[in-house]
Every structure is written in C-alpha cells, then in structure tokens.
C-alpha positions in Angstrom: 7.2 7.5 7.5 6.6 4.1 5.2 2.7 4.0 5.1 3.2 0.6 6.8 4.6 1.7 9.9 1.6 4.3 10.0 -0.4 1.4 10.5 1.5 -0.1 13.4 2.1 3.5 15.1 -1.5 3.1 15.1 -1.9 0.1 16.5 0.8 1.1 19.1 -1.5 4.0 20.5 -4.4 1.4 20.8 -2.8 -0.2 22.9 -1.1 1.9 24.9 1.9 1.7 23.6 3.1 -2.2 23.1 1.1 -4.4 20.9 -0.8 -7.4 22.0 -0.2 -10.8 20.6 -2.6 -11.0 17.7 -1.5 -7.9 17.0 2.0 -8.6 16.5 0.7 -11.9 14.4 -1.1 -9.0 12.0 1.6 -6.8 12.2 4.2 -9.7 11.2 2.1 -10.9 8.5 1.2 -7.3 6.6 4.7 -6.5 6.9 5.4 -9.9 5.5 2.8 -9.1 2.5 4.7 -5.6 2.0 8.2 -6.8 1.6 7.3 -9.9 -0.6 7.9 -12.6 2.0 4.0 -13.5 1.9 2.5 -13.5 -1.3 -0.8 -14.3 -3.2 -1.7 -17.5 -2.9 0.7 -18.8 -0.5 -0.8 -20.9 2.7 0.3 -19.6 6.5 1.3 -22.4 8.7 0.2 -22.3 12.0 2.8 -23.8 13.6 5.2 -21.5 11.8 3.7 -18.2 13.1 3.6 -19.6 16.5 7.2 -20.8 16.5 8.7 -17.6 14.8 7.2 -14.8 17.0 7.1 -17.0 20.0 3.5 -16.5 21.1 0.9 -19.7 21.4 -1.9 -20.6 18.7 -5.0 -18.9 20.5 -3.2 -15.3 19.1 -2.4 -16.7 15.7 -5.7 -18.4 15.3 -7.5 -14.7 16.5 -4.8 -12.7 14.2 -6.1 -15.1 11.5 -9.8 -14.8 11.8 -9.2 -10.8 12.1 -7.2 -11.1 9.2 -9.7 -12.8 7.5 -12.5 -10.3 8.2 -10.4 -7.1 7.0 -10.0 -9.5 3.0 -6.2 -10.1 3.7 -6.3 -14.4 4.4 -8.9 -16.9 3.1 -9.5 -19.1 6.2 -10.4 -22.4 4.7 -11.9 -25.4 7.4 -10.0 -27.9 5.5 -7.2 -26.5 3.9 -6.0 -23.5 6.4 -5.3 -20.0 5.9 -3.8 -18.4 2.4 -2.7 -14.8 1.6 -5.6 -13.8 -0.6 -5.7 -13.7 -4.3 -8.1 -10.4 -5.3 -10.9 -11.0 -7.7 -11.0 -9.0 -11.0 -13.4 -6.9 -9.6 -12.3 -6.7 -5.8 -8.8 -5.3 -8.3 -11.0 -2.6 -9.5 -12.9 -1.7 -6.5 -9.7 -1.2 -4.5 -8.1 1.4 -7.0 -11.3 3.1 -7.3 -10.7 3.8 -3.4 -7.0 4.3 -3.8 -7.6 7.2 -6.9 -10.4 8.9 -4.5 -7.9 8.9 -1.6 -4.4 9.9 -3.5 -6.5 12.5 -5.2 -7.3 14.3 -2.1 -3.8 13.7 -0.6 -2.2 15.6 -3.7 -4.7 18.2 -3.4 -4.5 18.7 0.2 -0.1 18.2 0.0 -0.4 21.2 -2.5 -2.5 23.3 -0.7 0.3 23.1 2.5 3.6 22.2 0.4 4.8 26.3 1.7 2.9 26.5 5.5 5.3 28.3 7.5 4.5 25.7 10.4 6.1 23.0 8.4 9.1 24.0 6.6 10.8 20.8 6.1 7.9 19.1 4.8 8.9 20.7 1.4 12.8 19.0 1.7 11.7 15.8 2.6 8.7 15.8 -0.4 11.7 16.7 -2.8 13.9 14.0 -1.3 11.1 11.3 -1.6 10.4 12.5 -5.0 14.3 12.4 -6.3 14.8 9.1 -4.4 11.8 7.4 -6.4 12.8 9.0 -9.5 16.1 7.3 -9.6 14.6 3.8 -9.7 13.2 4.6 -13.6 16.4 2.3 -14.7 16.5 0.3 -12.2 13.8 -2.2 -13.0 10.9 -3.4 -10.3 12.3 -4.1 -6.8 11.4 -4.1 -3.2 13.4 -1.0 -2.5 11.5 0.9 -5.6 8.1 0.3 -3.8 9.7 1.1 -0.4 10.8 4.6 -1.9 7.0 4.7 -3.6 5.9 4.0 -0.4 7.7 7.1 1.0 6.5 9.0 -1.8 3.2 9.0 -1.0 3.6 8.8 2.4 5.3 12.1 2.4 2.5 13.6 0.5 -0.4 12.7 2.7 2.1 13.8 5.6 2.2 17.6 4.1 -1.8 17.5 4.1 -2.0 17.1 7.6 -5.1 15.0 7.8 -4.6 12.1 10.1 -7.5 9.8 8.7 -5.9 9.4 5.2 -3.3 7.2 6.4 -5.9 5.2 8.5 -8.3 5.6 5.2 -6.3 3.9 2.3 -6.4 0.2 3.1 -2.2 -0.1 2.8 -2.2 -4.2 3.2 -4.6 -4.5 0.5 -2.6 -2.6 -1.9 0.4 -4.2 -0.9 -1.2 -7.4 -1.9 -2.5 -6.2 -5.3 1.3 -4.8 -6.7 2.5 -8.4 -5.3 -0.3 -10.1 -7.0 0.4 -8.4 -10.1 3.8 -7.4 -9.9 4.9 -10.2 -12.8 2.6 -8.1 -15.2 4.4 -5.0 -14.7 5.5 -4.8 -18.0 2.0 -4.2 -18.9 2.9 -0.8 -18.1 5.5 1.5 -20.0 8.2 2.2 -17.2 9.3 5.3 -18.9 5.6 6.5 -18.8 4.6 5.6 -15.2 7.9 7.5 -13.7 6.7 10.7 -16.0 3.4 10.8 -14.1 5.6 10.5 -10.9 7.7 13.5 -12.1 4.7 15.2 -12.9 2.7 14.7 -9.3 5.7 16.2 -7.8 6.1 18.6 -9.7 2.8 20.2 -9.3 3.1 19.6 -5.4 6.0 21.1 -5.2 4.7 24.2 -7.2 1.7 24.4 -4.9 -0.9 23.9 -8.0 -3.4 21.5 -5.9 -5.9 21.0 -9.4 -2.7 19.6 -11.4 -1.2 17.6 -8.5 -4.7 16.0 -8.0 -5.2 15.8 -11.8 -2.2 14.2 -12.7 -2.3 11.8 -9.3 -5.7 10.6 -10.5 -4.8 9.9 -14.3 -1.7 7.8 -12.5 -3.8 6.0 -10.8 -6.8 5.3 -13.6 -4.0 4.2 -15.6 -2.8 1.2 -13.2 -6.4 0.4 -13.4 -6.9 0.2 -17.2 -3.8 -1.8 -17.3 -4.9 -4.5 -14.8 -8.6 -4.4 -16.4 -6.6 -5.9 -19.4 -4.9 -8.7 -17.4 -5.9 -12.3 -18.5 -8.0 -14.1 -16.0 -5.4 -16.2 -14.6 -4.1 -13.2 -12.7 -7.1 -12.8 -10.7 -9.0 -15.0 -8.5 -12.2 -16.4 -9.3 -15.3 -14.8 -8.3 -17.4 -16.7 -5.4 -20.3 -17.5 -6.6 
C-alpha cells in the first residue's frame, strides 16, 4: 500500500468509514503535495478548493487551519494559505525522525521477512525492490517516488507494527523531496540506488543489523547532502 493511502485508510476508520469534509480538503491537498500538483511555496485559493471538491468554505477554512497546525500550510491574515517551504533546520529535524523510524522498520522487516503467517510478504518486498531498482536510468519522476513509496511501504508492512505508518509524518516528507527535488543532482544516482539494492538485500536475507545499518547510512546521507544546499532552498527561519 503507497504510505499515502495508509494515511487516508486511517482517516477512513475515524470516521467510520467515509471521510468528512475537511477531511477530504486534507486528504485532497496531501495527495496533491505527494504527486507534485501542490508544491513549496505555492498559495491555495479558497475558492478553488471549494469549487473542485464541491464542499462550502467553513470545511476548507477548518482543513486549512488543521493543516496549518500539523506544519503543512502557512496561514497568512493577509496573504492566505501557502504549501510550506521547510526551514534549514525544520530539513534536518525531519530526517532525523525519518532515519530513527526507517531504521526500526528495516530492522523489524528483517526480523519477519520468513514468518510462516505471511508468506507473500517476501514476493511483494522483492517486487517493490526490483520495481524501484529499474528507475536507476530513468532519471527523477513521480512514478520513481511512487515505487519508493512502495518500497518502504512494503517494508514497514513485513514488520507488522501498525504505529509506524501513523509515526513517520508522510506529508511532510512528501514536501521536503518536492522542495528539493531540483537539487537532486546533489546526490550520485548511481550511489543512492546501491544503498537501495543494499537495504533489500539485507531484508530479504533476514540480517536485521545490516538492513537497519545500511537503511540509516541511506538516510544520513540525504541529510548531509541537503545540510549542503545553499540558503535559497530553504525557508527563512522565524525569528
């Protein structure tokens, strides 16, 4: 399952099963952030959201404010509500999280990759992994962090814990590839799909020190390359 629609099966079970209106404004908008159609910086028009998903401004003006209060907007009185740009240090607070978290998802997806009780979780891990693999010369698209997506999602799936998924703050990582994605080439594509090869790998050979090891370093790595961005990539710091 694409860590995104974890998030709205969630929501889905709050609720009893359908969504209520700011809730489909804040499911509309995070998807929006994952596939590229929002992005950092860009303002959301009231009127817009209102006319597109058919529902009145009191939702979009709640879905905002909620928004708002999990980092994802910037409500401004006088100039509306924008898709956030992340400081430099909100950057490296976030993939501090995000290494703690994929860390323990490797370790835990190693430790199960074999459980009789979930035989296909080893096929479908080996499916995500090949799929993402095949993107190394393929440059960056939105189907290459779909299949990421999967990736990952596949591996906290195998650990079985059901707060990992609620844990790792999806939108907000969404909005930091977007942020950066035209500084991609700060990273050597050759060596980022290596370290993919290699957290498979160890998953799928059940060694839970490497897979978390190597799903760490991956992870470190992202954040040494963005510590090295130039300040125009980030926002600036409130003061």
């Amino acid at each position: 399952m694409h860590l995104t629609d974890r998030r709205q099966h969630a929501d889905l079970r709050a609720t009893g099963g359908q969504l209520s209106s700011p809730e489909r404004v804040i499911q509309a908008i995070r998807d929006g952030i994952s596939t590229g159609r929002y992005v950092p910086g860009q303002r959301l028009i009231e009127a817009d959201l209102t006319r597109e998903l058919g529902v009145s401004r009191g939702p979009v003006r709640e879905a905002l404010k909620r928004l708002a209060a999990e980092h994802i907007i910037t409500l401004n009185r006088n100039k509306g509500a924008y898709v956030r740009l992340l400081t430099r240090r909100e950057a490296r607070d976030l993939l501090q999280v995000v290494e703690e978290l994929l860390g323990f998802a490797a370790r835990l997806a190693a430790r199960h990759i074999d459980d009789e009780a979930h035989r296909e979780h080893r096929a479908r891990f080996q499916r995500s992994l090949e799929r993402l693999l095949e993107h190394q010369n393929q440059g960056f698209s939105y189907a290459y962090i779909e299949d990421r997506d999967r990736f990952y999602g596949a591996m906290m799936a195998i650990g079985g814990n059901r707060e990992l998924p609620r844990l790792l703050p999806v939108t907000l990582v969404q909005l930091q590839r977007r942020q950066f994605q035209r500084y991609e080439a700060v990273r050597d594509p050759n060596l980022r799909f290596m370290e993919y090869r290699s957290i498979g790998e160890a998953v799928l050979a059940g060694n839970a020190r490497l897979a978390e090891r190597y799903t760490r370093l991956h992870v470190r790595r992202i954040r040494l390359a963005i510590r090295r961005l130039p300040d125009e990539a980030f926002a600036k710091p409130i003061s």
